[in-house]
C-alpha positions in Angstrom: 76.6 78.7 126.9 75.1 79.2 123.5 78.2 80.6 121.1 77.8 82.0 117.7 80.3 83.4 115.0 79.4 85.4 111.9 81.4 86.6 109.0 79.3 89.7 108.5 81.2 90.5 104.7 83.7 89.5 102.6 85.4 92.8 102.5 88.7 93.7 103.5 91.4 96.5 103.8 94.4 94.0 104.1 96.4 91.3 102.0 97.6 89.2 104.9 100.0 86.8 103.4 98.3 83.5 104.3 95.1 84.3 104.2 92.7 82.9 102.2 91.4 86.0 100.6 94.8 86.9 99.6 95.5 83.5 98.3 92.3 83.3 96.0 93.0 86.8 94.6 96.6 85.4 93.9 95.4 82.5 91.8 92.9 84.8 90.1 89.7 84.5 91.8 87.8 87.1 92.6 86.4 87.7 95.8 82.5 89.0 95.4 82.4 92.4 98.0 78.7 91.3 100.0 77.4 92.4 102.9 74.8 91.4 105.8 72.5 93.8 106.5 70.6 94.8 109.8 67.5 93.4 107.4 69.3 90.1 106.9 70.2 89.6 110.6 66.5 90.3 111.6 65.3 87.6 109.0 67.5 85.2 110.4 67.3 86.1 114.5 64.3 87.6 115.2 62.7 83.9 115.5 65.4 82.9 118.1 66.0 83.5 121.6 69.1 85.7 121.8 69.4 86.1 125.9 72.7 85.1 127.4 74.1 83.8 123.9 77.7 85.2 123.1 78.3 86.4 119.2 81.3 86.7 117.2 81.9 89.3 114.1 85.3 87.4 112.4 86.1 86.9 108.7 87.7 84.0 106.7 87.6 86.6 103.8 86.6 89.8 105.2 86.7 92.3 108.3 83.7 92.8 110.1 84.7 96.4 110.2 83.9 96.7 106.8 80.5 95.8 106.6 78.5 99.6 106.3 76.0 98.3 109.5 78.1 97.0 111.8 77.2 99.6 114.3 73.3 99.0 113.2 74.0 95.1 113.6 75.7 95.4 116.7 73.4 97.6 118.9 70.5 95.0 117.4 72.4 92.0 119.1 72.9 94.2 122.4 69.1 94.8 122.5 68.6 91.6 122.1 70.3 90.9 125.4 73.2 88.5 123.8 75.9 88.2 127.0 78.7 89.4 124.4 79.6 90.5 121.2 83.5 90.5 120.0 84.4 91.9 117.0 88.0 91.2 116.0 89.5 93.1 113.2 92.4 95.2 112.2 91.2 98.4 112.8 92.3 100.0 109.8 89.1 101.4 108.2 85.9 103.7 108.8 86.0 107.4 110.4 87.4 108.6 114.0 84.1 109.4 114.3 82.5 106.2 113.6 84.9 104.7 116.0 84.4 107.0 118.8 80.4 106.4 118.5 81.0 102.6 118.4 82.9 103.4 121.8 80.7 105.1 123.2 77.9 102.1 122.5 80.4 99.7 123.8 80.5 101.7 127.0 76.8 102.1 127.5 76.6 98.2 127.0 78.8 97.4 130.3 81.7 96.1 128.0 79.5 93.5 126.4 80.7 94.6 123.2 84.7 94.4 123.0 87.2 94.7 120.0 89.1 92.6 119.8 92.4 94.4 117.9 94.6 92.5 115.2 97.5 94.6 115.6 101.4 92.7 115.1 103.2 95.1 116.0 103.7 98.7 118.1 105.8 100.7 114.9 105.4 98.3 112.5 102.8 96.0 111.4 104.0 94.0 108.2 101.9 90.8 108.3 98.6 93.1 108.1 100.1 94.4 104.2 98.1 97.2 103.0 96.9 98.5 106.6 98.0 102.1 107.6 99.3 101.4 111.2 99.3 105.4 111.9 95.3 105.1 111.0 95.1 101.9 112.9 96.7 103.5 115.9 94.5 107.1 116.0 91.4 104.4 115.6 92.1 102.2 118.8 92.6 105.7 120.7 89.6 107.5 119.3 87.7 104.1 120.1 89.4 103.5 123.7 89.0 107.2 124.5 85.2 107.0 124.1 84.9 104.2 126.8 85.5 101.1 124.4 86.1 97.7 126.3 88.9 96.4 124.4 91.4 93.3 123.7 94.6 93.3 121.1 96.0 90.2 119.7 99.6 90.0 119.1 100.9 87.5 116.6 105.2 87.2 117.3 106.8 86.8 113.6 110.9 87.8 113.5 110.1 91.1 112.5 107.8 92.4 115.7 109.8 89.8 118.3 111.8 92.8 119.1 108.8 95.2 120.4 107.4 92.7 122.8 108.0 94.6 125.7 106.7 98.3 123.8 103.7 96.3 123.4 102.9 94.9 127.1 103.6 98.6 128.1 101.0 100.2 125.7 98.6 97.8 126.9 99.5 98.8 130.5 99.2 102.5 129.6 95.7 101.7 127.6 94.4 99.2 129.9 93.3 96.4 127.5 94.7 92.5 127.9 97.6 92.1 125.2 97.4 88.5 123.9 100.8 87.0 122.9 100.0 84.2 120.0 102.9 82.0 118.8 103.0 82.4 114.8 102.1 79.4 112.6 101.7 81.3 109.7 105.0 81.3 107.5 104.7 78.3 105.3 107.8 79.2 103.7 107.2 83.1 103.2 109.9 86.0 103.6 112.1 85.8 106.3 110.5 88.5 108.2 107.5 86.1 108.5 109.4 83.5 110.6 108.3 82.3 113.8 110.1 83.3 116.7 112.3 80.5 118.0 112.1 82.3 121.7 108.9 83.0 121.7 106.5 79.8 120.7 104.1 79.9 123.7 101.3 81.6 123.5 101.3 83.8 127.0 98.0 86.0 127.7 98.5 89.4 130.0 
């Protein structure tokens, strides 16, 4: 199975703690705000056989959700015939209405386009700084409401360990797979940021 992953721009709504955008910006260096366009992506794919080849929007630096033709990029893969496209971000940007059209292409694509949601948390979602979870949360709905095939990823820390259980029941209730991820991300952070002593396998619902 052919496999690809793109970081479509280097845009971004949050200041994760250990990422390495927000560790850059910490020490001063600006991140340069680019963009792949449907143009670019043609230039690059046109020439290659696309059929059966699974793609993946993800960022080291930005959210695929904020690149302005993500929707134009996406349905270009889907005509191309790729087997499946998963976009994982945080959800926290664009327009209900973008979202519910970006459903509703997901849903005429037989779920070969998924979401995959960044979400730590079910009322609170601290490691995602900067990200309005109210926003986040009227997002997945608009998107899920529209017929979007969705996934949400779940890192534990001590400050969401408590909500577990709200979270495997809104899953239930939206009918996406909730994926439990152990946290390996505190490097000495706040508290908050801990990994969970009871919770350090990763379990997939």
């Amino acid at each position: 199975m052919k496999a690809l992953e793109i970081e479509l721009t280097s845009a971004c709504n949050a200041r994760c703690p250990i990422c390495m955008r927000t560790r850059l910006i910490e020490r001063g260096i600006p991140v340069k705000k680019e963009h792949y366009t449907v143009d670019n992506i043609k230039q690059y794919f046109d020439p290659i056989d696309m059929k059966g080849m699974r793609v993946k929007f993800c960022g080291v630096l930005g959210d695929p959700i904020a690149c302005p033709e993500l929707y134009e990029i996406s349905e270009y893969f889907l005509n191309r015939e790729v087997k499946h496209i998963e976009v994982s971000t945080n959800a926290g940007l664009k327009t209900t209405k973008w979202w519910e059209r970006y459903g509703e292409l997901s849903s005429k694509s037989d779920n070969r386009l998924e979401i995959h949601f960044a979400i730590d948390g079910v009322n609170t979602n601290d490691y995602r700084v900067g990200v309005n979870l109210e926003k986040v949360w009227n997002n997945v709905d608009t998107y899920l409401n529209a017929g979007g095939f969705a996934s949400w990823q779940y890192i534990i820390f001590k400050y969401n360990e408590k909500d577990i259980d709200k979270a495997i029941q809104k899953a239930k209730d939206n009918n996406i797979d909730l994926i439990l991820m152990k946290s390996s991300r505190w490097y000495g952070m706040a508290e908050k940021y801990m990994p969970s002593e009871e919770h350090r396998i990763e379990t997939v619902l």
